[in-house]
C-alpha positions as CSV (number, residue, x, y, z in Angstrom):
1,X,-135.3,-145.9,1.3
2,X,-137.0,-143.1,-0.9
3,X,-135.2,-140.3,-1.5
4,X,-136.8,-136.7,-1.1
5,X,-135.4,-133.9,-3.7
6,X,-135.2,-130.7,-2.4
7,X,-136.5,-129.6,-5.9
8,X,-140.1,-131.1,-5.4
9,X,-140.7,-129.5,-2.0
10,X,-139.0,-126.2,-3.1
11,X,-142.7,-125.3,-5.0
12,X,-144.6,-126.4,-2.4
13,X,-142.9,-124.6,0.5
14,X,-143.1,-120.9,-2.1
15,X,-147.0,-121.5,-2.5
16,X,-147.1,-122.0,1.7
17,X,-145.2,-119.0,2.1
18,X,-147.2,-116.8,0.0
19,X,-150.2,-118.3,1.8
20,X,-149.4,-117.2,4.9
21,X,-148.1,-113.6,3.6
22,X,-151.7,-112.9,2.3
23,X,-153.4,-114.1,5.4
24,X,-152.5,-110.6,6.7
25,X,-155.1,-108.4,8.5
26,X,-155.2,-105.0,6.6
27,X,-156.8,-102.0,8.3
28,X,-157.0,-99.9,5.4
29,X,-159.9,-102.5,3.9
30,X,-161.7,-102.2,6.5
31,X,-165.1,-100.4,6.0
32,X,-167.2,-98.6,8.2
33,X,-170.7,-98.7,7.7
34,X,-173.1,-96.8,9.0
35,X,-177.1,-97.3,9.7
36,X,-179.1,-95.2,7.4
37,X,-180.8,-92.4,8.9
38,X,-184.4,-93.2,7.3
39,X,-186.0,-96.1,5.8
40,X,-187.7,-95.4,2.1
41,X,-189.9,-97.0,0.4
42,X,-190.7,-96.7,-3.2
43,X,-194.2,-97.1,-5.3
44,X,-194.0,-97.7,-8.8
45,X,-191.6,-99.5,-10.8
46,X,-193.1,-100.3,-14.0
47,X,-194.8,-98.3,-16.7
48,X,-195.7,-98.4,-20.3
49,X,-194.0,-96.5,-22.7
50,X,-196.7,-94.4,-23.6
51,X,-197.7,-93.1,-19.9
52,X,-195.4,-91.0,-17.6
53,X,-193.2,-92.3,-15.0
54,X,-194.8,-91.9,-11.7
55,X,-193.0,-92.6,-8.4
56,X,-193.5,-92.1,-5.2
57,X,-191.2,-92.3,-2.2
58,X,-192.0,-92.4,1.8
59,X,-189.9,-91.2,4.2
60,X,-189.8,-92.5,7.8
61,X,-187.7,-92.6,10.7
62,X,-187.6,-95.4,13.1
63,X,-188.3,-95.2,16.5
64,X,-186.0,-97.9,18.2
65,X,-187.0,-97.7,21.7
66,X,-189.0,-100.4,22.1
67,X,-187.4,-102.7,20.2
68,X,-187.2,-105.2,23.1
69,X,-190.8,-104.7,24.0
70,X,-192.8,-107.2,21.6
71,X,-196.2,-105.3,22.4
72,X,-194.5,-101.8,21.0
73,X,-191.4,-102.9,18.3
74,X,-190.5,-100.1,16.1
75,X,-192.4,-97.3,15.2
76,X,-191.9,-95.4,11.9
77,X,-192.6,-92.1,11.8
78,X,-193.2,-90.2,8.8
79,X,-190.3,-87.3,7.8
80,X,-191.8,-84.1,7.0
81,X,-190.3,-81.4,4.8
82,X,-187.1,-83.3,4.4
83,X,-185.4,-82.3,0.6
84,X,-184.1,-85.0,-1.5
85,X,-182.5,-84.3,-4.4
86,X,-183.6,-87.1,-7.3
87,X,-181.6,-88.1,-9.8
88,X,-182.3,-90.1,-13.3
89,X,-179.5,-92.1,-15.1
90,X,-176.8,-89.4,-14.5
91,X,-179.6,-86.5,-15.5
92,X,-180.7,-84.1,-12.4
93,X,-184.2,-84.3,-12.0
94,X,-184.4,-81.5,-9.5
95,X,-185.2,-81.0,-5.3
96,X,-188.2,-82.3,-4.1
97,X,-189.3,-81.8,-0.3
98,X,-191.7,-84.4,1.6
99,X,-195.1,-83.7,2.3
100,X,-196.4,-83.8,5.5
101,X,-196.7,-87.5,6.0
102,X,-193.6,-88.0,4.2
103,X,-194.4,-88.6,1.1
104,X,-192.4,-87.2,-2.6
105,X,-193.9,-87.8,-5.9
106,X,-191.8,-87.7,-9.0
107,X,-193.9,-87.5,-11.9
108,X,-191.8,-87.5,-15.5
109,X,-191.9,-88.4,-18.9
110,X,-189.8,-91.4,-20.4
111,X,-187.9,-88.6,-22.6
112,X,-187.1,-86.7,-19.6
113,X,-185.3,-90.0,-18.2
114,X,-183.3,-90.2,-21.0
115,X,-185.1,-92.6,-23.0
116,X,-186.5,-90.8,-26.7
117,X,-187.9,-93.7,-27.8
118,X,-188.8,-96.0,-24.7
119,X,-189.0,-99.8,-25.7
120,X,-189.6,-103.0,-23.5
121,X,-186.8,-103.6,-21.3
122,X,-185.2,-100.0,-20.6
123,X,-184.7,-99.3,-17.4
124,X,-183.7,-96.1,-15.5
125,X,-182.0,-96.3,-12.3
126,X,-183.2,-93.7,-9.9
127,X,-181.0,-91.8,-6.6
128,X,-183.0,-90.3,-4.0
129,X,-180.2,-88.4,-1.8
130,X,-180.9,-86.2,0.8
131,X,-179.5,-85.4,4.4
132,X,-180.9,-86.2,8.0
133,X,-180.1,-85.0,11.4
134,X,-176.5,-84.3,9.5
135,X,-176.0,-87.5,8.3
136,X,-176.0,-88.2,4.1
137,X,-178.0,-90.8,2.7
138,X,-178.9,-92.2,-1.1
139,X,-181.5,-94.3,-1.9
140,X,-181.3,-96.3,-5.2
141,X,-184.4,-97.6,-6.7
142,X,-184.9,-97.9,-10.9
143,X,-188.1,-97.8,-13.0
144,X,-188.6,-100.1,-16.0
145,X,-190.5,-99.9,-19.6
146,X,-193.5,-102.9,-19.6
């Protein structure tokens, strides 16, 4: 007959127990999330150092309601005169407001970014932050040296 010490399963039956005690559902992690208001897009993400850094974001809201209807889908609908405050790498680069089909330009030099001497590689991440039928929203896109 084989003998089981109480010493060998002691370790085992610990790890079990603080298994189980982490398996706990905590409510406090829990995050909401919440659609964005408007979809962005973003033109131009890679310049050379010598030229100026020139984005441009659209805009849109989506129309949902005929989502179930293949012939319709969603419709996006350009978002006029909508501010968006643009930031560079920490540095403000100032409000912009949409155009009327939705559309901001940022137009900037690679020294205004941040970047003195631009070389091959840097990149600048960019946050396009506004507010739409009261809800906030940030957009993150970045630009690159060729």
């Amino acid at each position: 007959m084989k003998v089981i010490h109480t010493r060998n399963i002691l370790p085992a039956l610990l790890a079990l127990c603080i298994f189980l005690m982490s398996c706990e559902k905590e409510d406090a992690m829990v995050v909401d999330r919440v659609e964005a208001p408007v979809l962005i897009t973003i033109t131009g993400v890679s310049f050379e150092a010598s030229e100026p850094v020139n984005v441009t974001a659209t805009v849109y809201e989506l129309d949902k309601s005929g989502i179930l209807d293949h012939t319709v889908g969603i419709d996006s609908i350009p978002v006029a005169n909508l501010s968006l405050k643009i930031v560079a790498n920490g540095i403000a680069m100032g409000e912009y407001t949409t155009d009327a089909v939705g559309k901001v330009n940022l137009t900037k030099s690679w020294g205004e970014l941040g970047f003195a001497s631009p070389e091959k590689g840097n990149a600048a991440q960019l946050e396009w932050s506004g507010s739409y039928k009261g809800q906030a929203f940030t957009k993150l896109s970045r630009v690159q040296v060729k």
